[in-house]
N, C-alpha and C positions, 0 to 999 in steps of 0.2 A: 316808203317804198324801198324795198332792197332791191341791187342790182349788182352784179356781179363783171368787173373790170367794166364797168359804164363812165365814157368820157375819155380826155382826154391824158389822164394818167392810166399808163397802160403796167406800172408795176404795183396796183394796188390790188388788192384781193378782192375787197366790198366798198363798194360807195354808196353813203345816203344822198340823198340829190333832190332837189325842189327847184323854183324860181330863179332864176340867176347862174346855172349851172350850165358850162357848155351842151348844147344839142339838149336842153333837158323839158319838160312840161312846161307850159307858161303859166304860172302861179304868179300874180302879182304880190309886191312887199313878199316873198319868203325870200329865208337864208338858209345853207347847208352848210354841212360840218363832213369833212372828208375823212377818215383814217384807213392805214393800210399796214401791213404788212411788211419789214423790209425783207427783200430778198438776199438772203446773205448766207444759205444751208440750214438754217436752225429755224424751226419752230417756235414760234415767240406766241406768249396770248396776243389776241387783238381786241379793236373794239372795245378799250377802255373809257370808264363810267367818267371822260373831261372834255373841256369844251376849245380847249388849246388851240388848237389847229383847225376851228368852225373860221369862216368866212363871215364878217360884221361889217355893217353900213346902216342906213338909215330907211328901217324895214319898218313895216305896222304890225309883223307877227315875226315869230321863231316857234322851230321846234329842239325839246330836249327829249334827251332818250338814257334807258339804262340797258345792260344786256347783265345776263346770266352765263355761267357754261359755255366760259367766253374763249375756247381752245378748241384751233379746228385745224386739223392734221392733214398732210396730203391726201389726198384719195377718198378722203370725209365728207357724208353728207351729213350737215345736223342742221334743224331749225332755231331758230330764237325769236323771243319777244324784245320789242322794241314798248317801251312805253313813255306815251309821248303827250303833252300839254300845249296848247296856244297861249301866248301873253304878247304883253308887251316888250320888242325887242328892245334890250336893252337894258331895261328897267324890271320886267319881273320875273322872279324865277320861277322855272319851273316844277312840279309837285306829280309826287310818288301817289299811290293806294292809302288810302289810311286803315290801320286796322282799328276790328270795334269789336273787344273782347267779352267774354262771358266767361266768368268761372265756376268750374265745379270739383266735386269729390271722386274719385274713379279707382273703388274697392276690387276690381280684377283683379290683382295681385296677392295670393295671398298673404295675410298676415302684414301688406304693406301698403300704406293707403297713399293715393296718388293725384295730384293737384292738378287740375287740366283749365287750361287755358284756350275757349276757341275763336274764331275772330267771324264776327258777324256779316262783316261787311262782306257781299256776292258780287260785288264787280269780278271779272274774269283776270284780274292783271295784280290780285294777290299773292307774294309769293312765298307765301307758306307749304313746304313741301308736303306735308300729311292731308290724306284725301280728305280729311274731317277740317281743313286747317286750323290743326292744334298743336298746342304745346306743351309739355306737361313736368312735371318735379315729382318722382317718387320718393318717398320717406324712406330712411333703415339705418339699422344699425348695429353696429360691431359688437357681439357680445364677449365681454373680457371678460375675462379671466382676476381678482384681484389685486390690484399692482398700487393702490394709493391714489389712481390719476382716473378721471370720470372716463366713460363710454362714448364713442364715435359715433356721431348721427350723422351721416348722409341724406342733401337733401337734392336729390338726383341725382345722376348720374353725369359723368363728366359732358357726354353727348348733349343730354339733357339741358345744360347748364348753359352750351356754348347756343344751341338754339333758343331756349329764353330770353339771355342776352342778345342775342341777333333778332329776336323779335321785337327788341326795345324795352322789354319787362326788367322789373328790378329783381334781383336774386336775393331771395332771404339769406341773412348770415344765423351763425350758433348764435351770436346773441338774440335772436328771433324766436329760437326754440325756449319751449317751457319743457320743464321736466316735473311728473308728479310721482307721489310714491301713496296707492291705491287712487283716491282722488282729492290725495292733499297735495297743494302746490308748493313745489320745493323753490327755496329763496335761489341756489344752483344748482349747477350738474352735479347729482352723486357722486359719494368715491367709495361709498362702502358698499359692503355686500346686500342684494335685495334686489327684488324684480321691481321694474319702475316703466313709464309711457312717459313716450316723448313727441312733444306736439307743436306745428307751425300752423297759423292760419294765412293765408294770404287772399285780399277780399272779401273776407269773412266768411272762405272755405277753410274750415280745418282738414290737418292730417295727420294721422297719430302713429304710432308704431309702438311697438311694446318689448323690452328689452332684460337683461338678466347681466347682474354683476355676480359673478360667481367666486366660491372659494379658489383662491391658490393655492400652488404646492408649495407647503412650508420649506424653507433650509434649516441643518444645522451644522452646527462642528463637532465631527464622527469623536469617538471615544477612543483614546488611543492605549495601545495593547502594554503593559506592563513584560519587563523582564523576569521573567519568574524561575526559581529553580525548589523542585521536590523536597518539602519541610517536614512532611505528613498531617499537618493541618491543611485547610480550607483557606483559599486565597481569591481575593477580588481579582478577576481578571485583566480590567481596565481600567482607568480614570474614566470619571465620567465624561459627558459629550453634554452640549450644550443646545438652546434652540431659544430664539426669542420669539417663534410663532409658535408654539406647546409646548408640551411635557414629555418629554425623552425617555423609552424605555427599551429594554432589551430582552433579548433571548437566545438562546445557543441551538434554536432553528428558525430557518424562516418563515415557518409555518405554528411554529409554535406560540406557547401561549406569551405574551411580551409583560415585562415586570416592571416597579419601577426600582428594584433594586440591582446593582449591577452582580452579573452571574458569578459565582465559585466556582471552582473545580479544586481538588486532592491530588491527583494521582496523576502522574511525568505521563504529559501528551501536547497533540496539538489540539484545540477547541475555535472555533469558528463562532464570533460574539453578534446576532444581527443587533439591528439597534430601529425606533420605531418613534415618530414626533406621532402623537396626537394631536391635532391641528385646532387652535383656536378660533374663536368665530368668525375670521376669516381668512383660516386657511383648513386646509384636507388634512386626513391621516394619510401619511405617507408611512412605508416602510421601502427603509432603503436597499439596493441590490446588492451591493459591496460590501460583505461582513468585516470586521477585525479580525483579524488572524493571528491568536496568541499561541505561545508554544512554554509550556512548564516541562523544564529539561530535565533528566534526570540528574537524582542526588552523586555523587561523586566520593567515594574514601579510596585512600592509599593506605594499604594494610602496614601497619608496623613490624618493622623486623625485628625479632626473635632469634634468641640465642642461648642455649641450654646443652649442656654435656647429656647425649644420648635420649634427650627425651624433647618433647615439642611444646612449648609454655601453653597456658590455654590465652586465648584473645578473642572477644567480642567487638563486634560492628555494629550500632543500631538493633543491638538486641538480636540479631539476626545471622550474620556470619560467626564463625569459631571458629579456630583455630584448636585442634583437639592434643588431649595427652595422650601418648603410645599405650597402648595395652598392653598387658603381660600375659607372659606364658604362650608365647608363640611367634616364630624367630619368621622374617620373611627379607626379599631384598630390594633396592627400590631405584631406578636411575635416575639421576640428580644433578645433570646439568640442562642447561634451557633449553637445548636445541633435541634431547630426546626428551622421549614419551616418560611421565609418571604414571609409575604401576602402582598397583593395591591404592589407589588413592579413588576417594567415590564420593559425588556432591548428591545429596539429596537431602529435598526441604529446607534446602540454606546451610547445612552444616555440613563441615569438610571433614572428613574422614577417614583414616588409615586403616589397611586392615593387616594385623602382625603389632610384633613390638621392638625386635630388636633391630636397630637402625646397625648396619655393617659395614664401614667404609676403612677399616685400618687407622683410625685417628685421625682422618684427614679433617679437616673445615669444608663442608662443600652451603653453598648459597643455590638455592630453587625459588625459582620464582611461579606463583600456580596462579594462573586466572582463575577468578572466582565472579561468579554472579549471584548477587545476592538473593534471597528468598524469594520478595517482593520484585522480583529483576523488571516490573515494569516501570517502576519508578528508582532502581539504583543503576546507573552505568556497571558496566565488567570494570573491574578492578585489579590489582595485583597484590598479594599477598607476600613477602619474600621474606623467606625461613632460612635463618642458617643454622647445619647441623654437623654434628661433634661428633664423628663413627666412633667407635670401641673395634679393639682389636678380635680379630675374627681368631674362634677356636682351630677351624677349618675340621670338624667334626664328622662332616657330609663329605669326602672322595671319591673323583673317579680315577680308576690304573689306566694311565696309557701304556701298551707294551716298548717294548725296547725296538727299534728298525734298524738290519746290519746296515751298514754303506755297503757301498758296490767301487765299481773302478769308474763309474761315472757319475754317483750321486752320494750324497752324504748321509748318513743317519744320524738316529736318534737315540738318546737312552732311555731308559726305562722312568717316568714320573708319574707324577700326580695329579690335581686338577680340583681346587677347592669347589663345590657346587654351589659357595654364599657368595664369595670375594673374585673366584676362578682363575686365582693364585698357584703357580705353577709349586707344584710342593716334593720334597727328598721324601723316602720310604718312610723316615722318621716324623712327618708332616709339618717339616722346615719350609718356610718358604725357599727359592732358591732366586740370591739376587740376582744372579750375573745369567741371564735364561742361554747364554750363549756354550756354556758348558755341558748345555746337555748334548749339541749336537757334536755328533762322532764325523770324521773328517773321511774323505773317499779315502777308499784301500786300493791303492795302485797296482798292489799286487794279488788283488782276489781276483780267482778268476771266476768270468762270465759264462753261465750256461745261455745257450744261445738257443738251444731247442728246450721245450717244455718236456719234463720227464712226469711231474706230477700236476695232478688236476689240484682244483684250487675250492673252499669253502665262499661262497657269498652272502650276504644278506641284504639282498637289493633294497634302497631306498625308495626306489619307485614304485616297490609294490606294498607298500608300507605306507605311503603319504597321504593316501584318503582312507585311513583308519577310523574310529570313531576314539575321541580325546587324546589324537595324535599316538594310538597303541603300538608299542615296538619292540624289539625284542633289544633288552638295554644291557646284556651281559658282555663281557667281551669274549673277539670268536673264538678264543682256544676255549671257552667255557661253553659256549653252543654246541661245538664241535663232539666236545668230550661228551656233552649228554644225548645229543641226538644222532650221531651217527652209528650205524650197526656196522657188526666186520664184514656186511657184504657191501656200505657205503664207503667202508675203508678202503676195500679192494678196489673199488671204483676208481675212485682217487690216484692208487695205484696206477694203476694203468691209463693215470692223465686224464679222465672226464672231471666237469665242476660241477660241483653241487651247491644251489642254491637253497637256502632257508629262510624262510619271511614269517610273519603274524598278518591275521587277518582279525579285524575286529570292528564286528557290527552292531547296532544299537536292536535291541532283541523286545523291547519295550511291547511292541502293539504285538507281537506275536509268540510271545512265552508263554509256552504253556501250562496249564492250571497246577499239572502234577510236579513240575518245577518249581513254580511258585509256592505252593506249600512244602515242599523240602525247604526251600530258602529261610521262607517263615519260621519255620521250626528247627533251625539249624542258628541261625542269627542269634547275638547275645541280646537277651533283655532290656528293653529298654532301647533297642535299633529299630532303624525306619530305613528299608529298598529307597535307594535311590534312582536308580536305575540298572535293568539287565540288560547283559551283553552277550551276544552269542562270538566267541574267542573260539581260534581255529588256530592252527601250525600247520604250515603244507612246506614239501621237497618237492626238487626235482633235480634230476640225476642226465647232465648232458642233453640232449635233447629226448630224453622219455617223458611218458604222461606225469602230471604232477599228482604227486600222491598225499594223503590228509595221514597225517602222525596226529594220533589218537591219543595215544603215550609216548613219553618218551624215554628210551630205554636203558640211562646212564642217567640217574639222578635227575636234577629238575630246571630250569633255564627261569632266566629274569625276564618280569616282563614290565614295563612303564605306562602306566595310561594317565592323561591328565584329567581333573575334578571338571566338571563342566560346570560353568560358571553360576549356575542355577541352582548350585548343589553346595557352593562355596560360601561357609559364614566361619565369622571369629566364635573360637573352641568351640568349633567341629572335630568329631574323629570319625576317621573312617576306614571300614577292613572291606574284606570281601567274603564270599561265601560262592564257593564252587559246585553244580550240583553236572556229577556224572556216572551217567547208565543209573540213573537210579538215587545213586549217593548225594548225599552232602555232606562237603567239610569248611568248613572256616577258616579262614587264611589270613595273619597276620600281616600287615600292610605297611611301609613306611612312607611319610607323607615329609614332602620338601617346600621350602618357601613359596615353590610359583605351581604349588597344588599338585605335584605329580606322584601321583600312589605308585610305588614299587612292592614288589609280590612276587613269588618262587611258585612255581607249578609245574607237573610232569602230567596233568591230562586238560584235555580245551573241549570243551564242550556250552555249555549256559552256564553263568557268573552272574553276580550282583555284587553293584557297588551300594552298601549299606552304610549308615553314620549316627549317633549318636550327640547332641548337646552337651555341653556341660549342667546346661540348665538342667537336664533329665536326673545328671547326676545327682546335682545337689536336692532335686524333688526326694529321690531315692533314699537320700541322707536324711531329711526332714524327717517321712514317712516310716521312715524302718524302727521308731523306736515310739514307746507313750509317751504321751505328754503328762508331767507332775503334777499333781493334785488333780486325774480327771481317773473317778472312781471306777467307772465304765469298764475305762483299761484297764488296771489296778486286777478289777475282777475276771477278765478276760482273759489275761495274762495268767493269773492264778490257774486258773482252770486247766488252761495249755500245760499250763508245769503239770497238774495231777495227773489231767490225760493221758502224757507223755509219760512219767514214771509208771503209771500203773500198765503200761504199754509196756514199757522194760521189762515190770519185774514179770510179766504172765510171761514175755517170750525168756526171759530165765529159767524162769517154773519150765514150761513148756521143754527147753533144750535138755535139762535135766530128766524128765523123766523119758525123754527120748534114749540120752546116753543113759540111761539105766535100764531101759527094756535092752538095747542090745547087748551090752552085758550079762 
């Protein structure tokens, strides 16, 4: 019987109670066992499975008891089982349920078969918590991966395990498990690769489960990248790599096909090396993510410096860079220190190149240093090439006249010089250099006097309407020479009476829109053996103070210079080039003088369509081949013959013929 604060302890929660108990049932010979609760704030289990604190005497029975779910909290209502036996007090103890098992196989699971244990015994006061009261051990097992060390079998679940044991059952260990491989029995547990079942019987229920040692991911040690620099041969990229679970091979994608020999490459780059273990039997092909990263740098030379009086030594680089001789027969100029620009100098295909021959510095030494990139520039770094060179003393051949400038009372002039157009050496009439340049200028005249007001109008030739010409066209004489040819005596009067007169060139490229009738004047006017380069439509305009600007057709005092530069499309070594003027109809041919940095100068007194026309030397020397027979070829021999007969007998008829002419008129 439970009863709840029954008797005379009034701080107990529950007392069991029988015979002998104050105020309690009169059961003769029983004993009671009292526990409680201490009351102290805290919730404590009660009702502990001992017999401490029962009350003992000299009884003919007792009862013992167990409890469950033995924790019962303020404000809780729960039940329990008391289970309980008679004996002798004193002397016997008292007895629990006995369980009475039956075993079986229980394949619900799939792929895991499951050992059930259930207890026979229907008394009400067993306390096996499952409605079937069973208990059971599922099979399984960890399938690895190949590592050297057998597979994990699981023989329940930790849950599983602790309720077996609390059933009183013994737990199978691994040594209990067999392992077979198809259905041959293995002496142990596998460790190599292979599907295999793994089996415990308990009772002579077996239970089996079926498992898989599978291949691992192989290791190795990656191939590592070589320092490499550009030979022009075929180079191993890397030391090999290593692998004690396969055979190591590579590729230069990762996609690509993998070798077992290690990749080459040629040519200065970077190449990305993957690398690939074929797995033996028991491990995977792997291919790894992380390629080698190798880099073949490019080749490297420092050009040797060169030293030669007026000419440039020849020098090779791998077959590839030169260093060239100056060519002859055509003078040009060239700037020669580091920090400006080198003119006429041209890289293509590897080879360096000058265009002109005569190097012109006064006898100085000058040192040029020229980056160079060689042919192949994907495999040769830029380089520096450094030339030193030996000028020869300039003729100063080519002149410009600067006029003479008076001084004034507040500015200084100048005298009359020179202006070499190779050197641009200030040069005497005589074409001296002049050392001392300080002697040219004239000292202010303290005593001239100042006009303060303008009496005469003034000649210009504005630059700014000049600057967008085509090949920089300009009018390059100086202005008492423009003056003199293109002013008429009623621009003089002008003048006169203080108005300015401007003078400019215009000069357009004429190319897409020259007309047909033009173009055959030019044709047929041009020497033999010339090729248009291109035409220009050249113009000369006035204007007079502020009146309309007017086009000078002709000009009516001799003829004015004019300068156009070669366009560089047009510019090769021994080229010559003239020009060929076609106006109202005409054409004439116009003698041309050409300067080191391509600038054709020409005299003309009418503007109209023009062509720059030019000639090879190569043409020339065809023209040389061709003009004569060649010895021992009979053909010409006879050809030639003939021409002679022809031509004589051509003479003597217009002989014959003039004679009886002056004899009839006689």
């Amino acid at each position: 019987m439970i009863n709840q604060n029954h008797g005379n302890d009034k701080d107990s929660q529950f007392n069991f109670f029988g015979k002998g108990m104050d105020s309690g049932t009169d059961v003769d010979n029983f004993w009671y066992g009292q526990y409680m609760e201490l009351i102290d704030g805290l919730w404590e289990n009660i009702f502990t499975n001992n017999s401490e604190n029962s009350k003992s005497g000299s009884f003919d029975a007792a009862i013992s008891y167990a409890w469950n779910n033995r924790t019962i909290k303020a404000g809780e209502t729960k039940s329990f089982k008391a289970y309980m036996s008679i004996g002798g007090c004193g002397s016997e103890v008292s007895s629990r349920h006995t369980h009475n098992f039956t075993y079986s196989l229980d394949k619900t699971i799939t792929d895991n078969d499951t050992i059930k244990a259930t207890c026979e015994n229907l008394d009400n006061i067993c306390d096996l918590t499952s409605s079937d009261r069973s208990v059971a051990l599922t099979l399984s097992a960890i399938m690895p991966a190949y590592s050297g060390s057998p597979a994990t079998i699981n023989i329940g679940t930790d849950e599983q395990q602790n309720m077996w044991t609390n059933a009183g059952l013994t737990l199978p260990t691994a040594s209990d498990v067999e392992h077979y491989s198809g259905s041959t029995l293995l002496a142990s547990a596998p460790t190599t690769v292979g599907e295999y079942t793994a089996k415990v019987t308990v009772e002579g229920v077996t239970a089996s489960v079926d498992y898989t040692i599978s291949k691992g991911d192989p290791t190795a040690t990656a191939p590592v990248a070589k320092n490499l620099t550009y030979n022009g041969s075929e180079q191993a990229l890397v030391t090999a790599g290593t692998s004690s679970q396969g055979i190591l091979k590579y590729s230069l994608t990762k996609d690509g096909d993998y070798k077992d020999h290690i990749p080459t490459a040629t040519n200065a780059g970077t190449y990305n090396v993957y690398y690939k273990v074929v797995g033996d039997a028991k491990h995977n092909d792997k291919v790894f993510d992380t390629p080698v990263t190798v880099t073949i740098t490019k080749a490297n030379y420092i050009g040797a410096k060169e030293v030669s009086d007026n000419i440039l030594a020849g020098h090779a680089s791998y077959g590839e860079v030169i260093l060239p001789t100056i060519p002859t027969n055509m003078s040009y100029g060239i700037l020669v220190t580091d920090s400006e620009e080198i003119n006429d100098i041209s890289l293509a295909d590897g080879k360096l190149t000058y265009k002109g021959s005569t190097f012109v510095v006064n006898g100085t030494d000058y040192a040029i240093t020229i980056p160079v990139t060689g042919k192949n520039g994907a495999n040769y770094s830029d380089y520096n090439i450094i030339v030193t060179l030996t000028g020869e003393n300039c003729t100063h051949s080519n002149r410009t006249k600067h006029e003479k400038v008076d001084a004034t009372n507040s500015a200084t002039g100048m005298k009359e010089y020179w202006t070499c157009d190779v050197c641009n050496e200030k040069l005497d009439k005589d074409g001296e250099v002049i050392a001392d340049e300080s002697s040219l200028v004239v000292p202010i005249d303290t005593n001239k006097h100042v006009v303060e007001t303008k009496e005469k109008g003034i000649v210009n030739v504005p630059e700014e309407k000049q600057k967008d010409n085509f090949g920089s066209g300009q009018l390059s004489g100086s202005a008492n020479d423009i003056k003199r040819a293109v002013l008429t005596d009623e621009d003089k009067k002008a003048i006169s009476e203080g108005k300015d007169i401007d003078i400019w060139l215009e000069v357009k490229d004429l190319s897409l829109t020259v007309s047909q009738s033009d173009k055959k004047a030019v044709e047929n006017k041009m020497p033999k053996y010339f090729t248009v380069g291109t035409y220009l439509d050249i113009n000369l305009w006035k204007q007079i103070g502020g009146s309309d600007v007017a086009k000078v057709k002709e000009v009516p005092n001799g003829k004015v210079e004019i300068t156009i530069t070669i366009p560089e499309d047009l510019r090769k070594l021994d080229r010559s080039f003239g020009i060929v003027r076609v106006h109202e109809g005409r054409a004439d041919y116009l003698d041309g003088r050409l300067d080191s940095k391509y600038r054709l100068t020409f005299d003309s007194d009418r503007f109209s369509t023009y062509a720059i026309v030019y000639q090879d030397k190569s043409s020339q020397d065809n023209i040389k081949d061709t003009s004569a027979p060649k010895t021992g070829d009979t053909n010409d021999l006879w050809l030639w013959s003939l021409l002679m007969i022809t031509g004589l007998a051509s003479v003597g008829f217009t002989m014959l013929y003039g004679k009886k002419n002056s004899e009839e008129r006689r």
